[in-house]
C-alpha positions in Angstrom: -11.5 0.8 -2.9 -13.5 -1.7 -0.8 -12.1 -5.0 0.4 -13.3 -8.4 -0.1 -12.8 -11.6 1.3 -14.3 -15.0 0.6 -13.5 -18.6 1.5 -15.3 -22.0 0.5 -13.7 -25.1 2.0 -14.0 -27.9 5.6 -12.8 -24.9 7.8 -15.2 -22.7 9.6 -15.5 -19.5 7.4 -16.0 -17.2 9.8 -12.9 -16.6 11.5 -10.8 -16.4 8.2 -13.1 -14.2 6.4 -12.9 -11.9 9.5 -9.2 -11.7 10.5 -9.0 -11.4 6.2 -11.3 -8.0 6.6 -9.2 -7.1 9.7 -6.3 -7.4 7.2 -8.1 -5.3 4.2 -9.4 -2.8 6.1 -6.7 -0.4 5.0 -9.0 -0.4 1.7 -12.0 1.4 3.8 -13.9 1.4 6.9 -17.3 3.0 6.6 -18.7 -0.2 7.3 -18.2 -3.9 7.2 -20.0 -7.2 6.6 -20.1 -11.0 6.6 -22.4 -14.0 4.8 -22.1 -17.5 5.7 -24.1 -19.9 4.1 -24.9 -21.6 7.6 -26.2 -25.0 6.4 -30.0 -24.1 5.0 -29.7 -20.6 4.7 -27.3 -17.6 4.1 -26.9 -15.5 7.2 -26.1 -12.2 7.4 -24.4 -9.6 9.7 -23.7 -5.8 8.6 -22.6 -3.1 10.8 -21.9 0.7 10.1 -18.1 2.0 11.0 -15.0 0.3 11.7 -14.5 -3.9 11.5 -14.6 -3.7 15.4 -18.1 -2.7 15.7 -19.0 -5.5 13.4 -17.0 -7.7 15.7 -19.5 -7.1 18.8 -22.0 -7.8 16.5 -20.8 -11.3 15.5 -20.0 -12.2 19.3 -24.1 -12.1 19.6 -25.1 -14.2 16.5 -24.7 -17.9 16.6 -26.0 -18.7 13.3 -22.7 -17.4 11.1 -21.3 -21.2 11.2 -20.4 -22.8 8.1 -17.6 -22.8 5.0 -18.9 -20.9 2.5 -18.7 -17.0 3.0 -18.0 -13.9 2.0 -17.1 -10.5 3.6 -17.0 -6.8 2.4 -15.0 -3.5 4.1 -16.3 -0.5 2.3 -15.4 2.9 1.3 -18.8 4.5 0.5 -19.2 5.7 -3.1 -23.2 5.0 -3.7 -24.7 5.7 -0.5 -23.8 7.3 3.0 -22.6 4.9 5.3 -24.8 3.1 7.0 -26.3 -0.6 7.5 -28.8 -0.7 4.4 -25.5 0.1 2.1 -23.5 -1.8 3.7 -22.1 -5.2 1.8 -23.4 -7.8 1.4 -26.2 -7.0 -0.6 -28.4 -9.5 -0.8 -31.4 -10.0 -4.0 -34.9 -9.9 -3.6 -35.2 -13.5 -3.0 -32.5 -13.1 -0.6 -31.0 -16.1 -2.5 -28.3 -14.4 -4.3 -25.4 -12.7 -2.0 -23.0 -10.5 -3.5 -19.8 -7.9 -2.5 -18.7 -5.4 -4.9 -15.5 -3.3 -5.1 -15.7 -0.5 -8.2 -18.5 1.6 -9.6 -21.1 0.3 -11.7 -21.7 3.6 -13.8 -24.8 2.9 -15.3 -26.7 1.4 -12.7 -29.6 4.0 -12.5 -30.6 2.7 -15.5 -30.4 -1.2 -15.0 -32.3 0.3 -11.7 -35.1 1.8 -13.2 -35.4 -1.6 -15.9 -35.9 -3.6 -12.5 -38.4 -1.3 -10.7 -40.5 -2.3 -14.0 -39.8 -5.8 -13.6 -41.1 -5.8 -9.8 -38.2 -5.1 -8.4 -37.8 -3.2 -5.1 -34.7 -1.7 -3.2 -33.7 -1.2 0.3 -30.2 0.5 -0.5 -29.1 3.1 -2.5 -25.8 1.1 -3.6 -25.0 0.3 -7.1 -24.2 -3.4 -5.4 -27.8 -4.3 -5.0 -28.5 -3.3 -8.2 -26.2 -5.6 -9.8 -27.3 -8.6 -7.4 -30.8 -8.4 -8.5 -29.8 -8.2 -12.2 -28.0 -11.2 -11.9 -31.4 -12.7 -10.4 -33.2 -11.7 -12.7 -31.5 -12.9 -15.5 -31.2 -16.2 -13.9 -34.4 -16.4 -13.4 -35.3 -14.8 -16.6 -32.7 -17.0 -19.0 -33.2 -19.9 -16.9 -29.5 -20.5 -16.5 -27.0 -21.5 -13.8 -25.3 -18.7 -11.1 -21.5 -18.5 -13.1 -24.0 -17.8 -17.1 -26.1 -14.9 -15.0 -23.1 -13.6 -13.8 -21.4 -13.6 -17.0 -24.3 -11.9 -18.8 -25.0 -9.6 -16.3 -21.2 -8.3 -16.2 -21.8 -7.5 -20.2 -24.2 -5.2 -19.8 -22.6 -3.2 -16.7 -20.3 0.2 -17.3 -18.0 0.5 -14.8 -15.5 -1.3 -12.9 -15.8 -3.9 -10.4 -14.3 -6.8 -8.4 -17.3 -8.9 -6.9 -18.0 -12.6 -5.6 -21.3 -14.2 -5.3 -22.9 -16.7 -3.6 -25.8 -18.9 -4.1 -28.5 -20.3 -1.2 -29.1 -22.8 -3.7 -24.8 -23.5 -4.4 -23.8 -23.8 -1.2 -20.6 -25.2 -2.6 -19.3 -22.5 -5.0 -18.4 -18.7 -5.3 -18.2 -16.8 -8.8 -16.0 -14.0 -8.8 -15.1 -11.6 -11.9 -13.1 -8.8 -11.9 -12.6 -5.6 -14.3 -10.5 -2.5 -13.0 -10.4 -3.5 -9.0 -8.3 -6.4 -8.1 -8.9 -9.7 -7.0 -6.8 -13.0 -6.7 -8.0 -16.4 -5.4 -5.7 -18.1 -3.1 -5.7 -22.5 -3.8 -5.4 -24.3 -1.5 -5.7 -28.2 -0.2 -9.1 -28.6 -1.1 -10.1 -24.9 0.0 -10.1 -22.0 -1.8 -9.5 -18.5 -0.6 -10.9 -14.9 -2.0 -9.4 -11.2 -1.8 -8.6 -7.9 -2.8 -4.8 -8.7 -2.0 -3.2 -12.1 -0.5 -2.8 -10.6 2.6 -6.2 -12.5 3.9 -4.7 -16.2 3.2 -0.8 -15.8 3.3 -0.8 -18.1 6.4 -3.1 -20.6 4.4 -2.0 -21.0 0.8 1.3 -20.1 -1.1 -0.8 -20.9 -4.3 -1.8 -17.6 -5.9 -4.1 -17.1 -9.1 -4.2 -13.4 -10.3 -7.9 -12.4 -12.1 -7.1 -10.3 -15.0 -9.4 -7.5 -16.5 -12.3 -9.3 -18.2 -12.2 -12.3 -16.8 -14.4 -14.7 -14.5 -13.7 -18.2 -12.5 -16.5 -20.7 -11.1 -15.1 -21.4 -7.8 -16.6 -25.4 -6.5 -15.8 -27.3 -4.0 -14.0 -30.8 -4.7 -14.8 -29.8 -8.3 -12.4 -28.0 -11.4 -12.8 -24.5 -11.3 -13.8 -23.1 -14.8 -11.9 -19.7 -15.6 -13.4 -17.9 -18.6 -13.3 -14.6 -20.2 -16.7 -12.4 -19.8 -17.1 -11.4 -23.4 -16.6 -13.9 -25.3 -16.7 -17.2 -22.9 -13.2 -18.3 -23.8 -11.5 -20.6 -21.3 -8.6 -19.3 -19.4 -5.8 -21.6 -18.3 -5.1 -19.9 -15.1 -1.6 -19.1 -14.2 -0.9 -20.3 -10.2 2.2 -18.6 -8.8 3.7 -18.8 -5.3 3.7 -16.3 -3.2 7.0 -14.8 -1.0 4.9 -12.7 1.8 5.2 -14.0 4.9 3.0 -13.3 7.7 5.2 -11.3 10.0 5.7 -8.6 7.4 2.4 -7.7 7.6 2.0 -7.3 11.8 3.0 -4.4 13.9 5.6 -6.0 15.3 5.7 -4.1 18.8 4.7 -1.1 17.5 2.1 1.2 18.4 0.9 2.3 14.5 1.9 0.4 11.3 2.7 3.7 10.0 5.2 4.3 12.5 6.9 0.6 11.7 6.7 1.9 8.2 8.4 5.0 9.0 10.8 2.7 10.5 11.3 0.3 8.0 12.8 2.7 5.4 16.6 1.6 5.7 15.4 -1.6 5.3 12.7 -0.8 2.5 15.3 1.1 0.4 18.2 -1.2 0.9 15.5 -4.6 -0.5 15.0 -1.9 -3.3 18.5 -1.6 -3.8 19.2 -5.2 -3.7 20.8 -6.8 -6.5 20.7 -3.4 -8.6 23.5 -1.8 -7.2 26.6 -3.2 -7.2 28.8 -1.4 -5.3 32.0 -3.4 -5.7 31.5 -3.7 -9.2 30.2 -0.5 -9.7 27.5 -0.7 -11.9 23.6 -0.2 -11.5 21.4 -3.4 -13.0 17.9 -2.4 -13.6 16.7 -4.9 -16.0 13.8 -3.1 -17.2 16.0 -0.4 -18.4 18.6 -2.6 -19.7 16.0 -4.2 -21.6 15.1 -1.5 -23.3 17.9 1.1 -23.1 17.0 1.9 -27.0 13.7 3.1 -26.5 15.2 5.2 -23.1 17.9 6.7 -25.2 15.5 8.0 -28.4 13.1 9.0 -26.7 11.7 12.7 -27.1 10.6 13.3 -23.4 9.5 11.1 -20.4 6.3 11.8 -18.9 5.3 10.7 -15.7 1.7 10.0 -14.2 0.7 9.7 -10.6 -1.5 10.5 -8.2 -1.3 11.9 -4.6 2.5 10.8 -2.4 3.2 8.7 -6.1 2.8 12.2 -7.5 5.1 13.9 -5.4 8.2 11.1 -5.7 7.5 11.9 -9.9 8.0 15.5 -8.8 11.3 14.6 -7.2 12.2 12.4 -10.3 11.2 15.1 -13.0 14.4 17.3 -10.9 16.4 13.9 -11.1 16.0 13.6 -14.4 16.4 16.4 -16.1 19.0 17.4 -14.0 21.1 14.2 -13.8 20.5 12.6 -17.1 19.4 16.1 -18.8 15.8 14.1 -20.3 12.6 16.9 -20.6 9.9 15.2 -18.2 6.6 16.3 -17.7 4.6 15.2 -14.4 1.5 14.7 -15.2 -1.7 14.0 -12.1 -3.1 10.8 -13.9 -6.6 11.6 -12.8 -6.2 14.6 -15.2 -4.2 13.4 -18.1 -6.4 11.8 -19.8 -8.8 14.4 -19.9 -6.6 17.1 -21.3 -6.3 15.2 -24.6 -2.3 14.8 -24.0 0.2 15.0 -27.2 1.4 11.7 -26.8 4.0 10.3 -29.4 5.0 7.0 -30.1 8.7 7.0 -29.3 7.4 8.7 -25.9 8.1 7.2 -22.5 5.4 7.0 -19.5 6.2 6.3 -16.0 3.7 5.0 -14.4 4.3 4.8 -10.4 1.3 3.7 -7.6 1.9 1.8 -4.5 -0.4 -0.8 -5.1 -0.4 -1.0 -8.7 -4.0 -0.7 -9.0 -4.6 3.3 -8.7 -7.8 3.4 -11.0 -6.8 6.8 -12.3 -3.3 5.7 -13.2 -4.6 2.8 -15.2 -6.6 4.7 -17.0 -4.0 6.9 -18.1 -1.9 4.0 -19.0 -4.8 2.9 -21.1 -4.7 6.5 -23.0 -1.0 6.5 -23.4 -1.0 2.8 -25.0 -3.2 3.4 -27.4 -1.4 6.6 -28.6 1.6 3.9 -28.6 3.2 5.3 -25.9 6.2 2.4 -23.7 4.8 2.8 -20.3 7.3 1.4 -17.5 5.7 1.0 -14.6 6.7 1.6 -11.2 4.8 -0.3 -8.2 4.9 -2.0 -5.0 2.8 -4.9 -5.2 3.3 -7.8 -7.6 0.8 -8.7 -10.1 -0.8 -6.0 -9.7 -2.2 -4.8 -12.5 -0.1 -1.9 -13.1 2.6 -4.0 -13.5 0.7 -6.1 -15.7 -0.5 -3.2 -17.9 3.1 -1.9 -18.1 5.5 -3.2 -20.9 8.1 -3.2 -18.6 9.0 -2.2 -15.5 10.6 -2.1 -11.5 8.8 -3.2 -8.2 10.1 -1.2 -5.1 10.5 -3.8 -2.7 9.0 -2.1 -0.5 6.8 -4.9 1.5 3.0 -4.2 2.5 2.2 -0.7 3.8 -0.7 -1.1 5.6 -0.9 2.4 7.0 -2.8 4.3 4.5 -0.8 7.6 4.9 2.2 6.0 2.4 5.9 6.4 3.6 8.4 4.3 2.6 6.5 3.3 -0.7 7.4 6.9 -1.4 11.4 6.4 -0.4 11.3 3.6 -2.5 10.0 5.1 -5.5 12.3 7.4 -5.0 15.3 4.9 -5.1 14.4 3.5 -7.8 13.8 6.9 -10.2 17.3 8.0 -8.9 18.1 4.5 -10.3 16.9 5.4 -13.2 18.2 8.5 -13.6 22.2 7.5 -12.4 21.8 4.9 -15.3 20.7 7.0 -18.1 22.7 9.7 -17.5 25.7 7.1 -17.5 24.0 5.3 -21.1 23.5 8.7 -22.5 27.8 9.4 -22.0 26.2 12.8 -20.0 28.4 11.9 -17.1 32.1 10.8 -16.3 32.3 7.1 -14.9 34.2 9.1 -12.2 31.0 11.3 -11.5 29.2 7.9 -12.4 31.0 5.6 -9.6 30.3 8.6 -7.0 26.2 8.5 -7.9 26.9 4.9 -6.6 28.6 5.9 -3.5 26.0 8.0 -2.2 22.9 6.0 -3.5 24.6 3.4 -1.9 24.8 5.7 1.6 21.0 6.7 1.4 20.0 3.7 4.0 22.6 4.9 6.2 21.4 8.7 6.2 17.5 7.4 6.7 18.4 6.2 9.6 20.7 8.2 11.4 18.0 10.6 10.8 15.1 8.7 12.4 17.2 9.4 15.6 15.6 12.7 15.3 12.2 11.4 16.7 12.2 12.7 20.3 13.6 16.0 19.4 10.5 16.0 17.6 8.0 14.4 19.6 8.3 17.9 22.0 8.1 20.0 18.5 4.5 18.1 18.2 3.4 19.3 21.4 4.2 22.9 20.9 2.4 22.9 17.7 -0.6 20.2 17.8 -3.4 22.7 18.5 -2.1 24.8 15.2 -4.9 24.7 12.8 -2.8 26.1 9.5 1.0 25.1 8.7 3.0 26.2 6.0 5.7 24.3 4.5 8.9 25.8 2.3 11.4 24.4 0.4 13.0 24.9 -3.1 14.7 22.4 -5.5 14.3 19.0 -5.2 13.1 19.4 -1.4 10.1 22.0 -3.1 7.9 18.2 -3.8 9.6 17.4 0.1 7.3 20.1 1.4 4.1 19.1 -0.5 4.5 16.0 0.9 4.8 17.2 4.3 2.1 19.3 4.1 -0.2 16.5 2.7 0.7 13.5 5.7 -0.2 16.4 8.1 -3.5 17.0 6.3 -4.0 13.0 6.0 -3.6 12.2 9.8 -3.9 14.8 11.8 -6.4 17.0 10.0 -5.1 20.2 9.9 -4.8 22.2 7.0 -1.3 22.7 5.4 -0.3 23.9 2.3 2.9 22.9 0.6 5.0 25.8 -2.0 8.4 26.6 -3.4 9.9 29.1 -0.8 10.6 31.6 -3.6 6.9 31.8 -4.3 5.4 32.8 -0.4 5.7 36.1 -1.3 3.3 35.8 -4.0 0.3 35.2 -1.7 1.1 32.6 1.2 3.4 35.3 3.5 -0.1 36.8 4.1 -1.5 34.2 6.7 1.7 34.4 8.5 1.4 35.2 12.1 2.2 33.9 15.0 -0.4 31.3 15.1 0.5 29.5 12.1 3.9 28.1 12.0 6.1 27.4 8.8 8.4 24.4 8.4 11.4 24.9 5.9 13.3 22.8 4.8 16.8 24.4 4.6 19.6 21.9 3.6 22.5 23.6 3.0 22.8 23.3 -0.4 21.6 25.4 -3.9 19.7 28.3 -3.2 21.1 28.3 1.0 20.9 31.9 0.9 17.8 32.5 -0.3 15.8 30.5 1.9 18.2 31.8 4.7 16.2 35.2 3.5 12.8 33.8 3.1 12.8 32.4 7.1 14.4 35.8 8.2 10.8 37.3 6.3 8.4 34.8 8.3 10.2 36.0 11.5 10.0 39.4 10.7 6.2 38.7 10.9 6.5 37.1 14.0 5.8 33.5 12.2 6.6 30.4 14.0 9.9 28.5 12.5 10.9 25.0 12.2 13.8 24.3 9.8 15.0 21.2 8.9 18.7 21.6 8.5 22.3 20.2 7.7 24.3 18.9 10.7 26.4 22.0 11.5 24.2 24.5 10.6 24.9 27.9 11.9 22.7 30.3 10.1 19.5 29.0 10.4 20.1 28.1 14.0 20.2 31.6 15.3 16.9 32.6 13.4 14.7 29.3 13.2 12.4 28.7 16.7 13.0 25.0 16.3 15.9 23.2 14.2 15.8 19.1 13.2 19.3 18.8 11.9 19.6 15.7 9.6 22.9 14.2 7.5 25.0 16.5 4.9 24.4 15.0 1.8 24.7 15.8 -2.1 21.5 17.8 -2.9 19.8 14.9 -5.2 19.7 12.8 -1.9 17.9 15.1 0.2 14.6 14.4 0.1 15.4 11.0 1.2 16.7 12.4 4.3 14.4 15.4 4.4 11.1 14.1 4.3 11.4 11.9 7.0 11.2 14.3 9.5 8.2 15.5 8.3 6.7 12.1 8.4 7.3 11.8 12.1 6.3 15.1 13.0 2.9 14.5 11.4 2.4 11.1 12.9 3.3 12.4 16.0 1.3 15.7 15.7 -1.8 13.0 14.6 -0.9 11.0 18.0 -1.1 13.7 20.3 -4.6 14.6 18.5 -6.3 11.4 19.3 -6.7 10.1 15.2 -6.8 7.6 14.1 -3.1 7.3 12.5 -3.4 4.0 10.2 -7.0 4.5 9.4 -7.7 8.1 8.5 -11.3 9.6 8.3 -12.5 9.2 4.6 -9.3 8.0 3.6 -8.3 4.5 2.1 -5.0 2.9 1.4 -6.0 1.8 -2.5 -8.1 4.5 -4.6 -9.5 1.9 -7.0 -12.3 4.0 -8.4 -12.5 7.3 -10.8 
């Protein structure tokens, strides 16, 4: 889940490659670095912690100056954070350069061949391993940087995206990718290297996409050679434009991207709404589905796999479903399902959702589930990602890039479009009335509107954060579809702020939970005035009987909950299936809030990083 940047061109590599690291570092943070072949040599500079350290670093080197580079933000996985593991790692002959995003499993191994060979180590990274394979096989094989690359890659278990540079090439990269992303930006007579575009939007529209497997031979004023690592077969590469645009990824006046992101829901969920529902027409268009309506309607059950706030919208869905369009679903944690040796049939249906498409545990599970002959239909953020490349068919969210690694609207949107899903097959399936059908549309069409009358809540609950930022346990409730609502409370409050919180179904506190309560730990129930009102009308009334600490999230008019709760958010009446649209998003605020008042580090959480692209 590293990030890596690389540009060889006329400009001055430096400045992009940094400002592209500033732009990755969502990825990780334990440490950053920077190579620039300078002319006669490739310089270095590493520094452990945050890309701002390694900035006052660079402001004291003069010897960074030239256009080919490469640069590396790192989440640790071999090695404690610190400058020796730290990326780049160089080879012994400090000719060879190299940044690497995966795991290369069997490294100890290729280690202990090298030791033999005369090899020593100054890291204990699986990156400087690879780096002095590739050396020695070039030295070894007498063959040119892209060949030693290419043989090197076939005899590594793992995954990895990497780049590599030359002392002796000052005038090409090699990159190769299998399980972690990479693209290559073109440009005029420059190329550009990353882990996402979001490093050369302002200097290319041109876009190539490295799939699993395969390798390209980056040279200046020269053709670039793509091949495929196994079996050296050349690629024709496929160059497509991009539609980012630079302002969508700044804060815009804001003091946290996650707070813009909060934000930006209306807006996120109306782009994912665009030109699927039709509102004077009343129909819902979701051309993967339509596609493929067959293979929706026959099928036995609809599993879905995820992992972390992905998880938690599939927990929403699995309600949706079942209850709207009356399908059996199973939510699955994709980090798990492959393990378990899952029944999987071939007239089955897998959901596959991830923000960025490139969750390694979710594409390993898609992997499973395809070759039981499973249709996977993916659902993801970020296109050509490989999610969505892996899936046979599919729906981005329309989201735009969230930057803030604690995920908010990427969750509303997956959201939008499972209820999408849901509305439609329900309608296909002749399970509901086109009266009942044109209503769905109503209200989906409304959910914009409700997100943001309810982000007026956010003073209300700016004071609610100061009355409960010292707490060091939370609770949250709720029950239905607002049950997932409450895990995903409970886990931004954990992610930013640091404080533990557990999420449950209200039903089940008296099964274990209602014995922390106490007046030091409060509870936050969601309370919509909808199924089951009574009950967790009775489960608050037992937290206050213990002297527990209350805030309820409640329906505008509430009168009940009011005269127990220490704290109320009121937020829209809605139909129940479009609460946790509204719900959550007072939970997102009062976390990132909670978080402020803390002193954390909101966007950038400790140990955290926005793309979890290893097992």
């Amino acid at each position: 889940m590293c990030g890596i940047v690389g540009y060889l061109g006329e400009k001055d590599s430096l400045d992009i490659i940094l400002n592209g690291l500033k732009r990755l570092e969502y990825r990780g943070y334990d440490s950053a670095g920077i190579a620039v072949y300078n002319g006669s040599t490739i310089a270095c500079c590493k520094s452990k912690g945050k890309i701002s350290k390694l900035e006052k670093s660079l402001s004291k080197r003069k010897n960074l100056k030239g256009g080919l580079g490469i640069g590396h933000t790192r989440w640790a996985t071999h090695g404690e954070p610190n400058n020796a593991n730290a990326h780049p790692q160089f080879s012994n002959s400090n000719k060879l350069c190299l940044v690497h995003n995966g795991i290369i499993e069997n490294y100890s191994t290729i280690k202990q061949k090298l030791v033999k060979e005369g090899f020593t180590f100054k890291s204990e990274t699986d990156t400087e391993v690879l780096v002095n394979l590739i050396e020695y096989i070039k030295t070894k094989e007498d063959v040119k940087l892209g060949e030693a690359v290419q043989i090197a890659l076939n005899q590594v278990i793992g995954a990895y995206a990497i780049a590599v540079i030359d002392n002796d090439k000052p005038d090409e990269i090699v990159v190769a990718k299998l399980g972690s992303p990479l693209c290559i930006g073109v440009g005029d007579d420059e190329y550009f290297i990353g882990s996402d575009v979001t490093p050369f939007i302002e200097y290319t529209k041109n876009v190539v996409y490295l799939e699993d497997g395969e390798l390209a031979i980056i040279r200046n004023h020269k053709e670039t050679f793509y091949r495929k690592i196994v079996d050296d077969k050349i690629i024709s590469p496929i160059v497509s434009k991009l539609e980012l645009s630079l302002d969508k990824i700044e804060k815009q006046g804001f003091d946290h991207y996650m707070l813009k992101e909060i934000y930006e829901q209306p807006k996120a969920i109306e782009d994912t709404l665009r030109g699927r529902l039709n509102i004077s027409k009343g129909i819902i268009k979701l051309s993967g589905v339509d596609d493929y309506i067959n293979k929706f309607l026959s099928a036995n059950k609809i599993t879905i796999i995820a992992c972390g706030t992905s998880w938690h919208s599939a927990l929403v869905a699995e309600y949706m479903f079942e209850k709207i369009a009356r399908i059996p679903v199973e939510v699955e944690y994709a980090s798990e399902f492959r393990y378990r040796d899952p029944i999987i049939e071939k007239n089955d249906i897998i959901i596959a959702i991830s923000q960025s498409g490139e969750t390694a545990d979710t594409l390993a599970a898609i992997k499973v589930a395809k070759s039981s002959g499973a249709f996977i239909y993916g659902v993801c953020n970020v296109v050509g990602s490989s999610i969505a490349r892996e899936s046979d068919t599919g729906s981005y969210t329309h989201a735009g890039p969230e930057i803030g690694v604690a995920s908010t609207k990427a969750f509303t949107t997956q959201m939008t479009v499972l209820y999408l899903m849901a509305v439609k097959l329900s309608k296909s399936k002749g399970i509901i009335s086109e009266k009942i059908f044109q209503k769905y549309i109503y209200e989906i069409s409304k959910i914009g509107d409700y997100v943001h009358k309810t982000l007026a809540t956010n003073n209300k609950i700016k004071k609610i954060a100061k009355e409960f930022q010292k707490s060091k346990n939370c609770l949250y409730l709720g029950r239905g579809y607002n049950f997932p609502i409450a895990l995903e409370g409970a886990l931004k409050l954990k992610e930013i702020s640091y404080i533990h919180a557990e999420g449950y179904p209200a039903a089940e506190m008296k099964h274990g939970p209602i014995a922390l309560i106490d007046k030091d730990m409060p509870t936050i129930v969601i309370a919509t005035n909808k199924i089951n009102y009574d009950k967790i009308v009775s489960n608050i009334q037992e937290i206050k009987s213990r002297k527990g600490k209350i805030v309820a999230i409640v329906s505008e008019g509430d009168r009940e909950v009011k005269k127990i709760a220490d704290h109320i958010i009121e937020v829209p009446d809605s139909v129940e299936s479009i609460t946790p649209f509204i719900t959550v998003i007072p939970l997102q605020l009062l976390s990132y809030h909670i978080a402020v008042l803390l002193g954390k580090d909101v966007d950038q959480p400790r140990n955290l990083a926005k793309s979890v692209t290893v097992e």
